[in-house]
Biopython code that builds the backbone (N, CA, C, O; Angstrom):
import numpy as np
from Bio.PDB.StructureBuilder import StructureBuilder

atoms = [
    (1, "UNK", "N", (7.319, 0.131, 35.384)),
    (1, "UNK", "CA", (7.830, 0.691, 34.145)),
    (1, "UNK", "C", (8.247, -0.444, 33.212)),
    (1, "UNK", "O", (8.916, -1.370, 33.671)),
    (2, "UNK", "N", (7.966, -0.427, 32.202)),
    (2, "UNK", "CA", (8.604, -1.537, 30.990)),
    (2, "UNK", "C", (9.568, -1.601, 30.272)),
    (2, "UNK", "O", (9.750, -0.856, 29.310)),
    (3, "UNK", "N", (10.022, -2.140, 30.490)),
    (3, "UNK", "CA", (11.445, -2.315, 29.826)),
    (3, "UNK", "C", (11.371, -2.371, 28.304)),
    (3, "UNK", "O", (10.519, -3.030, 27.706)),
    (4, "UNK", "N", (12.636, -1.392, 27.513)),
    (4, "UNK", "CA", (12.776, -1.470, 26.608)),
    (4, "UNK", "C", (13.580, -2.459, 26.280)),
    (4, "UNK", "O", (14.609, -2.681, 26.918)),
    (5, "UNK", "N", (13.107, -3.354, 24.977)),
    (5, "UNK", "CA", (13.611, -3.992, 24.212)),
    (5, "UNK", "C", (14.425, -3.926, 23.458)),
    (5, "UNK", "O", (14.289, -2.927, 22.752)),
    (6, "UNK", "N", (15.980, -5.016, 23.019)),
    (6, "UNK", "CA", (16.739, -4.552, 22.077)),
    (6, "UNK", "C", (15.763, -5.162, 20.863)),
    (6, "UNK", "O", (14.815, -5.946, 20.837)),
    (7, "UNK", "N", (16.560, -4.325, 19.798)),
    (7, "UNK", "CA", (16.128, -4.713, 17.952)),
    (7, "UNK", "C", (16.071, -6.340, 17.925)),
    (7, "UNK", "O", (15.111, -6.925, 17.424)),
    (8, "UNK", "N", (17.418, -7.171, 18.632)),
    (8, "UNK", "CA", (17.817, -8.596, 18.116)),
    (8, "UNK", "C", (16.440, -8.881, 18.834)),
    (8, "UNK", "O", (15.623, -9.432, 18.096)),
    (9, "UNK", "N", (15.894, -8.548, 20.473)),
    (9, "UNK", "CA", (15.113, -9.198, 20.919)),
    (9, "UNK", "C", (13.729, -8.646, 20.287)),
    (9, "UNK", "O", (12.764, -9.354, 20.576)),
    (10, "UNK", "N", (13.512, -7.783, 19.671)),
    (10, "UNK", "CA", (11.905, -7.601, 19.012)),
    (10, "UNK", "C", (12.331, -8.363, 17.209)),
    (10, "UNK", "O", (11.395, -8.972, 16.691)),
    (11, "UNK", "N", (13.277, -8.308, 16.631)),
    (11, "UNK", "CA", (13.190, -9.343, 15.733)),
    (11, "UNK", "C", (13.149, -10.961, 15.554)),
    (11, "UNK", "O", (13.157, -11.637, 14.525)),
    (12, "UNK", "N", (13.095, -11.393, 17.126)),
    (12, "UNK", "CA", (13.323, -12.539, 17.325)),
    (12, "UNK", "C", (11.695, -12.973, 17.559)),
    (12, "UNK", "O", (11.138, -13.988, 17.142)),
    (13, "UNK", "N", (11.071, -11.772, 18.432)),
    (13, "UNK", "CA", (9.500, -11.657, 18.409)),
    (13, "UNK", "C", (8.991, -11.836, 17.295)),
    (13, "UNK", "O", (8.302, -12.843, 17.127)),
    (14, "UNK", "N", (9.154, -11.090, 16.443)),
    (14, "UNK", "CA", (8.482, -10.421, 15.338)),
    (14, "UNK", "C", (8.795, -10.706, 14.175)),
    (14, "UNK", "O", (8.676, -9.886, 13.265)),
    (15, "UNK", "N", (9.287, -12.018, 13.980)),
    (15, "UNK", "CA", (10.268, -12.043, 12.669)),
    (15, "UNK", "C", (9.677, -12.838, 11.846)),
    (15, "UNK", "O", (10.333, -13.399, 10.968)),
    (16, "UNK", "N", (8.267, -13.043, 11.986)),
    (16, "UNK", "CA", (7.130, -13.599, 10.903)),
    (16, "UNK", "C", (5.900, -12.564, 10.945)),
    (16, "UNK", "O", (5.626, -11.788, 11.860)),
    (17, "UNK", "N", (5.014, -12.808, 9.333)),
    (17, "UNK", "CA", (3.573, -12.329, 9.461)),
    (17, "UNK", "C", (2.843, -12.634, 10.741)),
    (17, "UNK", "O", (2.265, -11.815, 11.456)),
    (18, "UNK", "N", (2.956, -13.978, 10.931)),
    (18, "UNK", "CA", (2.296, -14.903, 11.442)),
    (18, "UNK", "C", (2.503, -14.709, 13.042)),
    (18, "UNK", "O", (1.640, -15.107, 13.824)),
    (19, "UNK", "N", (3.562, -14.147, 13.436)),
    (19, "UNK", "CA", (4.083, -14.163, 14.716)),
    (19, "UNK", "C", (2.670, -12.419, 15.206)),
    (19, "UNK", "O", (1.775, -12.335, 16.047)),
    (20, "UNK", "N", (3.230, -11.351, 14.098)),
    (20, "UNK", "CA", (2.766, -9.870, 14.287)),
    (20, "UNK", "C", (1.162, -10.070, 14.026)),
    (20, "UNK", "O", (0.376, -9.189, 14.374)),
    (21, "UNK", "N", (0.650, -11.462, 13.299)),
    (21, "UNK", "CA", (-1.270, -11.462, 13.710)),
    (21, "UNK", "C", (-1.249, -12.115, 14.845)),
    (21, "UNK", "O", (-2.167, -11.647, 15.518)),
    (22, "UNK", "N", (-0.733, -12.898, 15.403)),
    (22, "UNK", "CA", (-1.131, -13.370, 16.245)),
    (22, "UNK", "C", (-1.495, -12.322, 17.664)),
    (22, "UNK", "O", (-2.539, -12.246, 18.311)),
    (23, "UNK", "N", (0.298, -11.309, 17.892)),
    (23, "UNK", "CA", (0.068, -10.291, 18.497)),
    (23, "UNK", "C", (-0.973, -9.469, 18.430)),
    (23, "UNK", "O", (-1.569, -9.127, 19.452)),
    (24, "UNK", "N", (-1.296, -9.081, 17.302)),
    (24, "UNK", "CA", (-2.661, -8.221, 17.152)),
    (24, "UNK", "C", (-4.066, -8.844, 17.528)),
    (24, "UNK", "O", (-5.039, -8.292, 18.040)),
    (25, "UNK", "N", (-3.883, -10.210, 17.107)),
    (25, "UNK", "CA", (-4.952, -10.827, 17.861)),
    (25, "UNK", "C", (-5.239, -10.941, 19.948)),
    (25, "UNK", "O", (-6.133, -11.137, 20.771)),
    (26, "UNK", "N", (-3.975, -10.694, 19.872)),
    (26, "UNK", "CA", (-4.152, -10.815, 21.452)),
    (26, "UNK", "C", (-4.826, -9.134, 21.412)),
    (26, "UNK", "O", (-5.945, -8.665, 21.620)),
    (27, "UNK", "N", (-3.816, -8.702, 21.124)),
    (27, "UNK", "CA", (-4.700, -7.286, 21.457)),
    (27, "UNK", "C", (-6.053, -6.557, 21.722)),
    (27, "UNK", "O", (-6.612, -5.874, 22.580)),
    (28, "UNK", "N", (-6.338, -7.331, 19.965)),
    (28, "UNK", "CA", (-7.780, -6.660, 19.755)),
    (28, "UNK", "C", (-8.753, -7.900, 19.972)),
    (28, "UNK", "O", (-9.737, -8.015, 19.242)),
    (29, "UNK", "N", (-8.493, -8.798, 20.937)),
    (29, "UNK", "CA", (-9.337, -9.573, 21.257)),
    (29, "UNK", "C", (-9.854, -9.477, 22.415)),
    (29, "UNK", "O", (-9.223, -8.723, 23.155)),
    (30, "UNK", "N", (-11.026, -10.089, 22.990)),
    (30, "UNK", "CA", (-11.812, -10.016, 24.279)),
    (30, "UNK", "C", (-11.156, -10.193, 25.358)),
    (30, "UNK", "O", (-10.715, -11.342, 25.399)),
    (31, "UNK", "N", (-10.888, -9.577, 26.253)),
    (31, "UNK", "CA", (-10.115, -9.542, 27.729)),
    (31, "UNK", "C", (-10.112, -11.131, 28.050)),
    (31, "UNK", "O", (-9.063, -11.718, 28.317)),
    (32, "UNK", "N", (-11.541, -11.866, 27.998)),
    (32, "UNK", "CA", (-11.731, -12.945, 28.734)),
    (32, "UNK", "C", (-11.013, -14.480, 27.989)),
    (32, "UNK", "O", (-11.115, -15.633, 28.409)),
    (33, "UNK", "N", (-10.231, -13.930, 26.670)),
    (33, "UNK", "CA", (-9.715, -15.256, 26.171)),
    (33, "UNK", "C", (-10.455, -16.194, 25.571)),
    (33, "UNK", "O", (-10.032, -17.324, 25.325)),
    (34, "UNK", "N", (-11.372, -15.867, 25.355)),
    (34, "UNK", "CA", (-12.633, -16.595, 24.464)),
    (34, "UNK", "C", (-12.687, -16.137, 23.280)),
    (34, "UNK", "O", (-12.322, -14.985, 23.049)),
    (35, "UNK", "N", (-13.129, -16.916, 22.360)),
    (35, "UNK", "CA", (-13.651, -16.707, 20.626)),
    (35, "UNK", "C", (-14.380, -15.426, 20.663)),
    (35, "UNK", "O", (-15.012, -15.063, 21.655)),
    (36, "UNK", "N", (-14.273, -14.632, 19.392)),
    (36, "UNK", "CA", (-14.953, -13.704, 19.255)),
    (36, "UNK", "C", (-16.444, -13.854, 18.888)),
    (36, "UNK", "O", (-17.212, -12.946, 19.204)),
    (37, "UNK", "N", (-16.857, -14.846, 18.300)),
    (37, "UNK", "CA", (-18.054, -15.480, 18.465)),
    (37, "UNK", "C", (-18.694, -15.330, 19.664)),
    (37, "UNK", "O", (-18.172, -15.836, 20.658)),
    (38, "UNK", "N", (-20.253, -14.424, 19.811)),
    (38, "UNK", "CA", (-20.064, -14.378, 21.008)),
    (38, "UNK", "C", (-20.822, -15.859, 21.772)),
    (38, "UNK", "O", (-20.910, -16.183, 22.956)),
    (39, "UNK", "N", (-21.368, -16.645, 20.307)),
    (39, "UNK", "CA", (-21.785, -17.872, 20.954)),
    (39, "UNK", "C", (-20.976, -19.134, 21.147)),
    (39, "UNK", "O", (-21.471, -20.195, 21.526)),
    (40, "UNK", "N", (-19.950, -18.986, 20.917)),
    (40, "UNK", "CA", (-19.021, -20.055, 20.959)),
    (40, "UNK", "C", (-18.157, -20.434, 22.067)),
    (40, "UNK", "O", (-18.084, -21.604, 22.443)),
    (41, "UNK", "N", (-17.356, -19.276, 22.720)),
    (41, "UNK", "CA", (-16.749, -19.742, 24.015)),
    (41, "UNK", "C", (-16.257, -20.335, 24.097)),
    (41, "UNK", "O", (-16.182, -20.912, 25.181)),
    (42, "UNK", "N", (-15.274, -20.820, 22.716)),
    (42, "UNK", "CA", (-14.053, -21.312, 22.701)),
    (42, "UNK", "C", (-12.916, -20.804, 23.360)),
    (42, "UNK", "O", (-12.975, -19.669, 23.833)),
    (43, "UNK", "N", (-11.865, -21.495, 23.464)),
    (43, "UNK", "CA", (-10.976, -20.603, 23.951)),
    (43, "UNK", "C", (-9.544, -20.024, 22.801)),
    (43, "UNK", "O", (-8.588, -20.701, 22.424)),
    (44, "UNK", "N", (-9.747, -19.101, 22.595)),
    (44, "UNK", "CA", (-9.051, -18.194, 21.834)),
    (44, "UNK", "C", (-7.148, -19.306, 21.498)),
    (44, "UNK", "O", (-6.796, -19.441, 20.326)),
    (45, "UNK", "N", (-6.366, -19.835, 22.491)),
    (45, "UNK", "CA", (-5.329, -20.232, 22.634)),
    (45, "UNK", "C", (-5.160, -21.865, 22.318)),
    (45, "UNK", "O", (-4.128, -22.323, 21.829)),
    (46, "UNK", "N", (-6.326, -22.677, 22.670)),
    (46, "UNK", "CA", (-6.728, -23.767, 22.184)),
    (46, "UNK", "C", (-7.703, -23.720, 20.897)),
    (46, "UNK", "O", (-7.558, -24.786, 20.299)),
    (47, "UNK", "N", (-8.386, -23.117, 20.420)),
    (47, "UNK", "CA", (-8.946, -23.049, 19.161)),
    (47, "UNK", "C", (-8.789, -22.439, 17.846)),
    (47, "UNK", "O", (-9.348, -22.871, 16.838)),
    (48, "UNK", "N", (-7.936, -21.316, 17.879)),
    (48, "UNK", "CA", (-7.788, -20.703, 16.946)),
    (48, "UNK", "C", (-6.149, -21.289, 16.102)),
    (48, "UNK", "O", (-5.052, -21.566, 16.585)),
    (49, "UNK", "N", (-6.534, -21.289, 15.046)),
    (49, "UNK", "CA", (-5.434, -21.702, 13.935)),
    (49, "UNK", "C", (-5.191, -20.395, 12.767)),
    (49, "UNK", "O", (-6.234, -19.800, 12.496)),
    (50, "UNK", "N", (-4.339, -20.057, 12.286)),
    (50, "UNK", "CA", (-3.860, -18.829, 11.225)),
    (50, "UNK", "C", (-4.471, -19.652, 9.545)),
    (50, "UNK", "O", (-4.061, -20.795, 9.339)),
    (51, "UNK", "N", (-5.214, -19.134, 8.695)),
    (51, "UNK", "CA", (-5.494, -19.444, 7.657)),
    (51, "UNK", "C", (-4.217, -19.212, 6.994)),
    (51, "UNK", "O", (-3.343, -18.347, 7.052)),
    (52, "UNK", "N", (-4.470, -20.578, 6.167)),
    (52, "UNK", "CA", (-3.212, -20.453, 4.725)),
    (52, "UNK", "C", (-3.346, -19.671, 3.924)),
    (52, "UNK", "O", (-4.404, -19.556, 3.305)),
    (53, "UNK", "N", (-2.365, -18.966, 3.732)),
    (53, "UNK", "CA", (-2.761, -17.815, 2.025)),
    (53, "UNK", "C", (-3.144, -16.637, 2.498)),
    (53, "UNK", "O", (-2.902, -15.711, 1.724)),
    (54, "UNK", "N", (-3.768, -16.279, 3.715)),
    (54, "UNK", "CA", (-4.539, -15.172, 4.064)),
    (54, "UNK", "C", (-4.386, -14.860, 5.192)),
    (54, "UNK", "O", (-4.299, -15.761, 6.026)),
    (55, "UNK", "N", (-4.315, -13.717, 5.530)),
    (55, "UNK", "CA", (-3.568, -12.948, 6.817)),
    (55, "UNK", "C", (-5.095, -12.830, 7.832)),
    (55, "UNK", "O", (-5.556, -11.883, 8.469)),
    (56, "UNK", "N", (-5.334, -13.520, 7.733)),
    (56, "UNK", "CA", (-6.545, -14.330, 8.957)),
    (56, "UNK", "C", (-6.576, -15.041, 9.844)),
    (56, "UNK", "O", (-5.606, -15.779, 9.667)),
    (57, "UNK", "N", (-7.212, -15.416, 10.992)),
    (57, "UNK", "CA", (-6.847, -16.628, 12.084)),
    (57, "UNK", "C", (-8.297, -16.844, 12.174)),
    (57, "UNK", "O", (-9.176, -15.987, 12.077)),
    (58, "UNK", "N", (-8.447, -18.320, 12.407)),
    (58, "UNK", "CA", (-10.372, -18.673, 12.429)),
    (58, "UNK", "C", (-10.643, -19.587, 13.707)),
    (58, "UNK", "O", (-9.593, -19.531, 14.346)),
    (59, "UNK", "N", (-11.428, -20.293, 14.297)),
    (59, "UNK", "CA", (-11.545, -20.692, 14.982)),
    (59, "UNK", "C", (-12.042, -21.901, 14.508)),
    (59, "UNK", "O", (-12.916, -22.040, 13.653)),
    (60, "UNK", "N", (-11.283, -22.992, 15.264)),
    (60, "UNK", "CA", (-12.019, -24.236, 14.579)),
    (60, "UNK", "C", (-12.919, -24.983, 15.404)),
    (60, "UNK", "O", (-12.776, -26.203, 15.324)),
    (61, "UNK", "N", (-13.596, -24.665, 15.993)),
    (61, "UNK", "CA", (-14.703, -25.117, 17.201)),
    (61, "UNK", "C", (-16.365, -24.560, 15.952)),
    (61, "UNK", "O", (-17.208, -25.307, 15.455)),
    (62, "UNK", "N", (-16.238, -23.053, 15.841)),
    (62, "UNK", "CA", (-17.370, -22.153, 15.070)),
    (62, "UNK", "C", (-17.148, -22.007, 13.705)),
    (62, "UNK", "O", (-18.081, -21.871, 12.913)),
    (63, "UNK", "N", (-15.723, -22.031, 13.299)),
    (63, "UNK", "CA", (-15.242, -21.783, 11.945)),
    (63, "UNK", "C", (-15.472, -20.390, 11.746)),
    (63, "UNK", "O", (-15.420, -19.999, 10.579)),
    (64, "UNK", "N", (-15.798, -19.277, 12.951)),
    (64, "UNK", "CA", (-15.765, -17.740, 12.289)),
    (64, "UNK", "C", (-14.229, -17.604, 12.081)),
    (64, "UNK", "O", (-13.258, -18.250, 12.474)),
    (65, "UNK", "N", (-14.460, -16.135, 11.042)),
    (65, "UNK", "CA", (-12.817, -15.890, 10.658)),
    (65, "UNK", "C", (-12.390, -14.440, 11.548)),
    (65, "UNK", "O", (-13.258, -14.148, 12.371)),
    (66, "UNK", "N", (-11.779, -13.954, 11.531)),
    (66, "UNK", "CA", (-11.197, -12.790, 12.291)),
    (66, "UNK", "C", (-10.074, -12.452, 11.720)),
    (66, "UNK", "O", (-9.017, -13.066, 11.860)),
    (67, "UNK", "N", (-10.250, -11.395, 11.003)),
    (67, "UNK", "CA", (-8.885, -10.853, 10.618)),
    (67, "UNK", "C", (-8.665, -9.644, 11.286)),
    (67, "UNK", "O", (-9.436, -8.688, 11.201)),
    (68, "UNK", "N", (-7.200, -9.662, 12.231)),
    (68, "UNK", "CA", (-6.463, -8.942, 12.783)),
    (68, "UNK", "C", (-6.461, -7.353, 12.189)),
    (68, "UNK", "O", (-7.042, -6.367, 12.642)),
    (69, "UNK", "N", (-5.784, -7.455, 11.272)),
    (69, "UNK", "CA", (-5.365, -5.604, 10.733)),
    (69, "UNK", "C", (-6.918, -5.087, 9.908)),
    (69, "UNK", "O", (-6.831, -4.092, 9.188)),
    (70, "UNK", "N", (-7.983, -5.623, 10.010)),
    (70, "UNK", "CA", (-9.129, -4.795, 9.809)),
    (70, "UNK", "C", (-9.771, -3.841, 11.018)),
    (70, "UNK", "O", (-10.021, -4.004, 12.212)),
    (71, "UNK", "N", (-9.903, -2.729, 10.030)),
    (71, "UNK", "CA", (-10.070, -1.431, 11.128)),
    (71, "UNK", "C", (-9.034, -0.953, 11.732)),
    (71, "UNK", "O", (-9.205, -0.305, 12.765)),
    (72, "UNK", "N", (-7.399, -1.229, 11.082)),
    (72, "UNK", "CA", (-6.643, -0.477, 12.043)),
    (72, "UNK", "C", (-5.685, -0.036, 11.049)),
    (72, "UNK", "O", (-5.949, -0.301, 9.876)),
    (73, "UNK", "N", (-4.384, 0.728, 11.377)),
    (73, "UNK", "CA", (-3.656, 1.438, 10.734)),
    (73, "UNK", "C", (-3.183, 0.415, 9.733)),
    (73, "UNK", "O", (-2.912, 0.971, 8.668)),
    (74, "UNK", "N", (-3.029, -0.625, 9.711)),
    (74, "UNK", "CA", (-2.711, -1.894, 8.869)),
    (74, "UNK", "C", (-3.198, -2.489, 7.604)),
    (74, "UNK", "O", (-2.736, -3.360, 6.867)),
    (75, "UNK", "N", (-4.462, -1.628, 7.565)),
    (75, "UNK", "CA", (-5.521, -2.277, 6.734)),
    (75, "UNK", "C", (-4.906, -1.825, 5.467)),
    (75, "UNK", "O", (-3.973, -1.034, 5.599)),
    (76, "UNK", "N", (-5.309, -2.239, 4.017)),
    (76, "UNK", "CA", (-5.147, -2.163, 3.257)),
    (76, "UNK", "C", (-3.509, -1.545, 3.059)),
    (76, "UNK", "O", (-3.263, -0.548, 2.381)),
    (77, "UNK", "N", (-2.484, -2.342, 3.783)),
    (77, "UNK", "CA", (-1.562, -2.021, 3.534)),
    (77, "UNK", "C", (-0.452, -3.199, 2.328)),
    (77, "UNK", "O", (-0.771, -4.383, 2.428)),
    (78, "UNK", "N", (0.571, -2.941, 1.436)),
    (78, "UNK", "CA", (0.775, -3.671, 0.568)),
    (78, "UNK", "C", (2.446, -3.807, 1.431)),
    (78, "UNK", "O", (3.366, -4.301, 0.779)),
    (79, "UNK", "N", (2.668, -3.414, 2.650)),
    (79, "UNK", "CA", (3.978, -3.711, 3.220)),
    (79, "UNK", "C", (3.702, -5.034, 4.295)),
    (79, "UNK", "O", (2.640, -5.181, 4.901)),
    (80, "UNK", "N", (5.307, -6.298, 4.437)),
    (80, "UNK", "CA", (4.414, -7.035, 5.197)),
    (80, "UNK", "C", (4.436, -6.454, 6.544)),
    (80, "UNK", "O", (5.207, -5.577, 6.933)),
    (81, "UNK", "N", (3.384, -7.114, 7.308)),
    (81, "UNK", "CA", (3.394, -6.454, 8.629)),
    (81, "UNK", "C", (4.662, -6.990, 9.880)),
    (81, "UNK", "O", (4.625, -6.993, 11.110)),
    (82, "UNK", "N", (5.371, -7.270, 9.221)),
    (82, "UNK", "CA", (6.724, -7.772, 10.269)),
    (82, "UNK", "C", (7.600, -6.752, 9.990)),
    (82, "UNK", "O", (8.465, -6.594, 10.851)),
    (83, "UNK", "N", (7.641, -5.970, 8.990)),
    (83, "UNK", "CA", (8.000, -5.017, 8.476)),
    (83, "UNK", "C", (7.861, -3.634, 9.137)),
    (83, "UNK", "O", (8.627, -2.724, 9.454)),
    (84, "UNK", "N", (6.357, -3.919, 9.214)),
    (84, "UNK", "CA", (6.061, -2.036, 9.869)),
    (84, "UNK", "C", (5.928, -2.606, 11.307)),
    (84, "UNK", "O", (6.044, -1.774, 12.207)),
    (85, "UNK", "N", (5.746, -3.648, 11.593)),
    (85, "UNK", "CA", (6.367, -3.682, 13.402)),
    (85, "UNK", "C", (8.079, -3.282, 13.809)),
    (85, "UNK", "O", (8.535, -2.841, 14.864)),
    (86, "UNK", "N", (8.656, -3.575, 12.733)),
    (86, "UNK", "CA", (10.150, -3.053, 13.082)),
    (86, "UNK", "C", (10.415, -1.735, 12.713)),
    (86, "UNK", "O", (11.462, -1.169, 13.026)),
    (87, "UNK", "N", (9.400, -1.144, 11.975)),
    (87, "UNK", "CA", (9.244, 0.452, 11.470)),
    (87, "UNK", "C", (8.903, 1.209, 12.477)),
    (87, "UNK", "O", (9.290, 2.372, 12.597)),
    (88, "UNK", "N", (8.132, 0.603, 13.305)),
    (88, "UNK", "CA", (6.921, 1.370, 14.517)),
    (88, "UNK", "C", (8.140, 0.852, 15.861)),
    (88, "UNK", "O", (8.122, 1.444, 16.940)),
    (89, "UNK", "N", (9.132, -0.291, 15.593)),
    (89, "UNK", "CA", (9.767, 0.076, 16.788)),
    (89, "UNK", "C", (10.791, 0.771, 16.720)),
    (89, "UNK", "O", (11.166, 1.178, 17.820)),
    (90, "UNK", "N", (11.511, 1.130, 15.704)),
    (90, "UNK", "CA", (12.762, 1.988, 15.293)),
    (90, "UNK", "C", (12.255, 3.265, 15.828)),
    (90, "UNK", "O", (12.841, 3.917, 16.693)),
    (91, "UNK", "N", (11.256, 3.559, 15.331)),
    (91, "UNK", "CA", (10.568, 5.144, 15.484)),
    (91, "UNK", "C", (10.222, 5.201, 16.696)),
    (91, "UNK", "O", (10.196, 6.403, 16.956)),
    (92, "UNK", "N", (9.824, 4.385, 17.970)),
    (92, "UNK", "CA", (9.402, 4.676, 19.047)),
    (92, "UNK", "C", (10.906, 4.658, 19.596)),
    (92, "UNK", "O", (11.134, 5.477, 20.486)),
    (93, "UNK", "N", (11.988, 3.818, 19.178)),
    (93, "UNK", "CA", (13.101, 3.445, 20.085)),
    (93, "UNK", "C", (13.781, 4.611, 19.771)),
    (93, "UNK", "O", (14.622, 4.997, 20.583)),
    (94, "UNK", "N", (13.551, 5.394, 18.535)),
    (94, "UNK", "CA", (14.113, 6.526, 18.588)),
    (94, "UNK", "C", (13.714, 8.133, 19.374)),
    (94, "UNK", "O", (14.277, 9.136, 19.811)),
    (95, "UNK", "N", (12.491, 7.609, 19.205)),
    (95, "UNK", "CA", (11.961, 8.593, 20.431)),
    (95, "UNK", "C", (11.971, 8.804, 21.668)),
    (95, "UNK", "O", (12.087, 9.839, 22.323)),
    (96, "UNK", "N", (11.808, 7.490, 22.007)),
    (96, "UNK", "CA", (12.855, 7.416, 24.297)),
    (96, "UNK", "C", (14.610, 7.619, 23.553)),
    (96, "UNK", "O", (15.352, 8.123, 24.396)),
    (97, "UNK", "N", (15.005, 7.459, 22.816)),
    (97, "UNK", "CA", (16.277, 8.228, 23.038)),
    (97, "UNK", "C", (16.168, 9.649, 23.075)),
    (97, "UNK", "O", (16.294, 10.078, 24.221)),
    (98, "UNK", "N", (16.029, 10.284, 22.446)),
    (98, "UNK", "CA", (15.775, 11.736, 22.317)),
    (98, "UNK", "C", (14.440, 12.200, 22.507)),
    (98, "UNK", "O", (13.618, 12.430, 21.620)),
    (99, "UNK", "N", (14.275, 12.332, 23.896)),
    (99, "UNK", "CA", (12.695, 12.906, 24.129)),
    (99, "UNK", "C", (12.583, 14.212, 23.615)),
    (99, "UNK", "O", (11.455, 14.525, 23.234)),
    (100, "UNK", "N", (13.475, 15.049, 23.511)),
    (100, "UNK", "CA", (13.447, 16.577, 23.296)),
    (100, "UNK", "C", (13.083, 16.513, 21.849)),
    (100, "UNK", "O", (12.353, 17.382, 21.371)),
    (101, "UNK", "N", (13.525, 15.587, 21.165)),
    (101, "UNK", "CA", (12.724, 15.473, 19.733)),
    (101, "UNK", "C", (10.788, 15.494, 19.671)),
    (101, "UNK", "O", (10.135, 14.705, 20.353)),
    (102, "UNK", "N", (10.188, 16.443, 18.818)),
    (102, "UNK", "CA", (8.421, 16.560, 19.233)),
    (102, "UNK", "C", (8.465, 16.260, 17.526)),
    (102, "UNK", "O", (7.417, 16.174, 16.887)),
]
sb = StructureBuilder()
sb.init_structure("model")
sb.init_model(0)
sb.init_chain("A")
sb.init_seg("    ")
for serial, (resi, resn, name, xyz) in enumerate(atoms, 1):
    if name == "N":
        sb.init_residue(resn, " ", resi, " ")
    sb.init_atom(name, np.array(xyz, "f"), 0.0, 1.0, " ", f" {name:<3s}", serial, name[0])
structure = sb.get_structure()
């Protein structure tokens, strides 16, 4: 079972853009820890760097780009995303309190 997190300890996570792509990058990236390139075979933790200016991370072995919040609830959003990670945990942390809430 996983332990819930306090607020101080998910804002301490989460308390940059930069911190909440990176997370998403783990996510929506390949199980095996490699570049999304599928010819490159870099390794995702040693190669990849966050672009300046732009909510992107690229790989500097291939130079492909990968942006995180495309294709997901994130996309075209004008809030930053450190923001709606503390939105999405208020609302879940409020929901294991009061399960009887639907």
């Amino acid at each position: 079972m996983l332990r819930q997190i306090s607020i101080v300890e998910h804002r301490k996570k989460y308390n940059t853009v930069l911190s909440c792509l990176w997370h998403l990058l783990k996510i929506r990236s390949p199980k095996n820890g490699l570049c999304i390139n599928p010819w490159c075979k870099a390794s995702i933790a040693k190669y990849y760097a966050p672009v300046r200016g732009r909510q992107a991370i690229f790989c500097r072995r291939c130079l492909s780009h990968f942006y995180p919040m495309v294709d997901s609830i994130f996309s075209r959003g004008h809030i930053p995303l450190n923001l709606l990670f503390e939105i999405m945990y208020l609302m879940l942390a409020c929901k294991i309190q009061f399960p009887h809430v639907k």
